[in-house]
C-alpha positions as CSV (number, residue, x, y, z in Angstrom):
1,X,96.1,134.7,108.7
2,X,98.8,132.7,110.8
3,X,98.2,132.3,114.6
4,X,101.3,132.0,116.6
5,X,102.6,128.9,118.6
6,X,104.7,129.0,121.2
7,X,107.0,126.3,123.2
8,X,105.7,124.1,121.5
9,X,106.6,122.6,117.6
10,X,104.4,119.8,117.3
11,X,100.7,119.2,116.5
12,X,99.3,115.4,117.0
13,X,96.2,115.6,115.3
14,X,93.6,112.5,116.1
15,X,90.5,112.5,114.2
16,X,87.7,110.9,115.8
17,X,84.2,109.1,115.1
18,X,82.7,107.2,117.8
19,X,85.6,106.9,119.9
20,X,83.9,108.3,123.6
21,X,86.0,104.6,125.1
22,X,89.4,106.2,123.9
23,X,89.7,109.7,123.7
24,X,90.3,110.2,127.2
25,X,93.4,108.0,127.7
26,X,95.0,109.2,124.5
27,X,94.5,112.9,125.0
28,X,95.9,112.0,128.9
29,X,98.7,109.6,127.3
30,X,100.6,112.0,125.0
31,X,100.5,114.5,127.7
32,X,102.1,112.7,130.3
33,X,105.2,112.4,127.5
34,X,108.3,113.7,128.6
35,X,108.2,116.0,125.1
36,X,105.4,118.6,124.8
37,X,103.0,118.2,122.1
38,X,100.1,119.8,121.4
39,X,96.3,118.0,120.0
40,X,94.4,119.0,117.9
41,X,90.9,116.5,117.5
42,X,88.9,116.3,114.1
43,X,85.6,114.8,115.2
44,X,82.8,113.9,112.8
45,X,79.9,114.9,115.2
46,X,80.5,111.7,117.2
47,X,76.7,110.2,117.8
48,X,78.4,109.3,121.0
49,X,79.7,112.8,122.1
50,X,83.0,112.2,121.6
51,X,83.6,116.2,121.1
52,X,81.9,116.7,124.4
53,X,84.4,114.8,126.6
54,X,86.9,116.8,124.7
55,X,85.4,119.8,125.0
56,X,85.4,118.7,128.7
57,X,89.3,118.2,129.1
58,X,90.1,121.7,126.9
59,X,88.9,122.6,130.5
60,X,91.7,121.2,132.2
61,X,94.3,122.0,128.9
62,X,93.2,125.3,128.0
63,X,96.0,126.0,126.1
64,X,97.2,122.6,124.5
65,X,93.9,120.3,123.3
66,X,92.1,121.9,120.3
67,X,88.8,120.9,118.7
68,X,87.4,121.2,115.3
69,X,84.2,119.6,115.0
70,X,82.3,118.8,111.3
71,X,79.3,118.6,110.4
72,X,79.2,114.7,109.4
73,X,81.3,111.6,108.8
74,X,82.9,112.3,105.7
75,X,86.4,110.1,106.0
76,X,89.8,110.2,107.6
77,X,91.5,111.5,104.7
78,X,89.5,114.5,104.5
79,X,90.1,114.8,108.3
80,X,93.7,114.9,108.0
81,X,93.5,117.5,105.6
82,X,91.4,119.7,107.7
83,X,94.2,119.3,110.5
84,X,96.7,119.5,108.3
85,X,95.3,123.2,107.0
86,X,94.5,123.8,110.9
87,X,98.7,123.0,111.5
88,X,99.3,125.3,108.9
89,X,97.9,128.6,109.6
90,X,100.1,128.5,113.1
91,X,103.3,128.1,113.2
92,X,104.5,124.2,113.9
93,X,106.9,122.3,112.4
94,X,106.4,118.8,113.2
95,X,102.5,118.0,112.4
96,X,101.2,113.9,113.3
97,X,98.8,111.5,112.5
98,X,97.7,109.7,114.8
99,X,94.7,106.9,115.9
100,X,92.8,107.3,118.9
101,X,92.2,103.5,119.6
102,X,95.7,103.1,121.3
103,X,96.8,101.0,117.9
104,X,99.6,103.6,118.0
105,X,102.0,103.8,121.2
106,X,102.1,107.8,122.5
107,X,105.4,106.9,122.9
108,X,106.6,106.2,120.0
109,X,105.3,110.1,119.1
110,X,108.8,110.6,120.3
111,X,110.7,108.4,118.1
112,X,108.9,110.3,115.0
113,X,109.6,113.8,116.3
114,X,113.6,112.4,116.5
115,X,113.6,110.8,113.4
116,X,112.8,114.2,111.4
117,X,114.3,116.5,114.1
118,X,117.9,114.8,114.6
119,X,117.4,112.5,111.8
120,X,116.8,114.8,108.4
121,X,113.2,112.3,107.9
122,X,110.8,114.7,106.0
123,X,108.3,112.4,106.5
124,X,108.9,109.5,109.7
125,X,106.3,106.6,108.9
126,X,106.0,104.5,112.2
127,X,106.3,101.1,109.9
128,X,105.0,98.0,110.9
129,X,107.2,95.8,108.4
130,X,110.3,97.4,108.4
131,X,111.7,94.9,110.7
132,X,109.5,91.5,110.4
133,X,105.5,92.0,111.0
134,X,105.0,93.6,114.2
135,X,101.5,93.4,114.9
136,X,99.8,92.1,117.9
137,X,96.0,90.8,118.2
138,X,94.7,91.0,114.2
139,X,93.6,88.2,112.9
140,X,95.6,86.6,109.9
141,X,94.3,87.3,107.6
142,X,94.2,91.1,108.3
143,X,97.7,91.0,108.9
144,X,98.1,89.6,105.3
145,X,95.6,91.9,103.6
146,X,97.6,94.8,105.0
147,X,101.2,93.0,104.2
148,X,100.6,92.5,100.6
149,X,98.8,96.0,100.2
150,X,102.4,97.3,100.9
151,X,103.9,95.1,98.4
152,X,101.3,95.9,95.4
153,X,101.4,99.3,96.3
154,X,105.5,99.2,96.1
155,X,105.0,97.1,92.9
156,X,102.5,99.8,91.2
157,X,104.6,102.9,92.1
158,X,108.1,102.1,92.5
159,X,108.2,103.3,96.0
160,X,110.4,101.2,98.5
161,X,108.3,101.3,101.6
162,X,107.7,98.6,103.8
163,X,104.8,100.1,105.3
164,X,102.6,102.2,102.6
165,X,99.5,101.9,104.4
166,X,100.7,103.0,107.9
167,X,98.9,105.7,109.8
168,X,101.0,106.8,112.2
169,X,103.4,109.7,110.1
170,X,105.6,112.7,111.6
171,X,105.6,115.4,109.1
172,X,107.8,118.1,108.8
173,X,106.0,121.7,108.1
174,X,108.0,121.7,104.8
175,X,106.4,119.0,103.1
176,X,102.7,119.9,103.9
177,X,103.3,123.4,102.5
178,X,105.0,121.9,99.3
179,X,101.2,119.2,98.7
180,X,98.4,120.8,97.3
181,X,96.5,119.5,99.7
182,X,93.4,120.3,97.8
183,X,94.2,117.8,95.2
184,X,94.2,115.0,97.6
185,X,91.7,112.3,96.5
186,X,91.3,109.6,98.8
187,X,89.8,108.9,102.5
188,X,90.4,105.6,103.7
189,X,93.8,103.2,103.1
190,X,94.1,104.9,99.7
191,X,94.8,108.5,101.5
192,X,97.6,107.0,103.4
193,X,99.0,105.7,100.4
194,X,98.8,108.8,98.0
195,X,100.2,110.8,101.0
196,X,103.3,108.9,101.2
197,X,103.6,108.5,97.0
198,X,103.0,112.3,96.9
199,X,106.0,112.6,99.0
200,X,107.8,109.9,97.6
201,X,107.7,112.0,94.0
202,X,108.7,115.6,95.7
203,X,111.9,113.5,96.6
204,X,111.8,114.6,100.0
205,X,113.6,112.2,102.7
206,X,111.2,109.2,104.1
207,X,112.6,107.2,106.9
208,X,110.1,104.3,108.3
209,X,110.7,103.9,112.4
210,X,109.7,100.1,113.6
211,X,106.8,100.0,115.5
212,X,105.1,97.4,117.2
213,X,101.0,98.0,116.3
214,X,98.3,96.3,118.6
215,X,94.6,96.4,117.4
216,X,92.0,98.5,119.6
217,X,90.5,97.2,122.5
218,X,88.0,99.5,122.4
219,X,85.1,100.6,119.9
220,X,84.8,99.7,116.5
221,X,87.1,99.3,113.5
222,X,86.3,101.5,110.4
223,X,87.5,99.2,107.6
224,X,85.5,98.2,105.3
225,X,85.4,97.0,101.8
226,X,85.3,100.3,100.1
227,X,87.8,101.4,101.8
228,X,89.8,98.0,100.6
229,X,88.5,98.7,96.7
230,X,89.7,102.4,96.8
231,X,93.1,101.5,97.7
232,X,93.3,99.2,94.8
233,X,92.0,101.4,92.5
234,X,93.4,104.1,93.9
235,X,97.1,103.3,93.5
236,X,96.3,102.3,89.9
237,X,94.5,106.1,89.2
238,X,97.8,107.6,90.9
239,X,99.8,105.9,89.3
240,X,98.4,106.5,86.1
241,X,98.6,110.2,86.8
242,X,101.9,110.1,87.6
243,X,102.8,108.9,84.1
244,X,100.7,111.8,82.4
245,X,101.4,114.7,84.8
246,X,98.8,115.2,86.5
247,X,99.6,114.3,89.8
């Protein structure tokens, strides 16, 4: 069943775990923008209540802040998915990823929307290397871990983007209905990357938008080293399926 949406075309969806020092500001950040986008929060029952504070301020945005709360952690990929899904049963046209930790501007939510709305972008990846390494408070060696992921991943797959790990993606309604979204395999780094090589093989239009990224300030990171080994592994197994058909 499809649920309409009106005056509004774009859905920012956030998923959340643990992120009670963030959710707040964001939420309050991408409404203050001077275009109108809707939220929709994926929370992995937050031990810290996260859901409850937005529970709290769909008091105060009745008709613009959704919820969907799960039963458990289960990863960011599947997240997106479940957004995605949510996004598709009413009627938007531009649907976002998004981080809640303020690594990702609000405004540059606007840039995205342009880039596939007045641009033709199918898929607008805000893209830390496109222009140099715009990154501000990681460490080195994070900065080079997620530099050179980019290059393997382009060196695997033949894709040509600067920025294959990047979480912060405008999509337009057109390419999430062409994905079987039930085939997508990964949660962590590796979902970002088989989004944007699923794309990449529809041969719909990708155009990377320079960002600048700063690290949270608040909470906790979620990387860890399985989420590093499925990305390598992961690109490998796509690829591989790729070749055979079977992507």
């Amino acid at each position: 069943m499809k649920f309409m949406v009106f005056m509004n075309s774009g859905l920012v969806v956030i998923p959340t775990y643990n992120e009670i020092e963030n959710i707040e500001r964001i939420i309050r950040a991408v409404f203050a923008l001077q275009k109108t986008f809707h939220i929709l929060v994926v929370d992995d029952n937050s031990p810290d209540k996260t859901f409850e504070k937005v529970k709290e301020l769909q008091l105060e945005f009745p008709n613009t802040l959704f919820l969907e709360v799960r039963t458990g952690k289960a990863g960011l990929g599947t997240a997106y998915v479940h957004g995605f899904k949510w996004a598709l049963q009413r009627d938007y046209q531009f649907i976002f990823e998004m981080d809640a930790d303020f690594s990702h501007n609000p405004i540059d939510l606007e840039r995205l929307h342009d880039a596939c709305a007045m641009d033709g972008a199918q898929m607008a990846i805000g893209s830390r290397y496109v222009r140099g390494v715009n990154v501000v408070n990681w460490p080195l060696s994070r900065v080079l871990l997620s530099y050179f992921a980019s290059v393997y991943v382009n060196l695997i797959t033949g894709m040509k983007i600067h920025d294959s790990t990047a979480g912060f993606i405008c999509y337009q309604r057109t390419v999430l209905e062409t994905i079987n979204l039930d085939k997508i395999q990964f949660v962590g780094y590796a979902f970002q990357i088989e989004m944007k090589y699923r794309v990449f093989c529809k041969g719909f239009k990708i155009i990377e938008v320079p960002i600048i990224f700063t690290d949270r300030t608040q909470g906790k990171s979620k990387m860890n080293n399985g989420i590093i080994k499925e990305a390598v592994f992961g690109v490998i197994s796509l690829r591989f399926q790729k070749m055979f058909n079977r992507l």
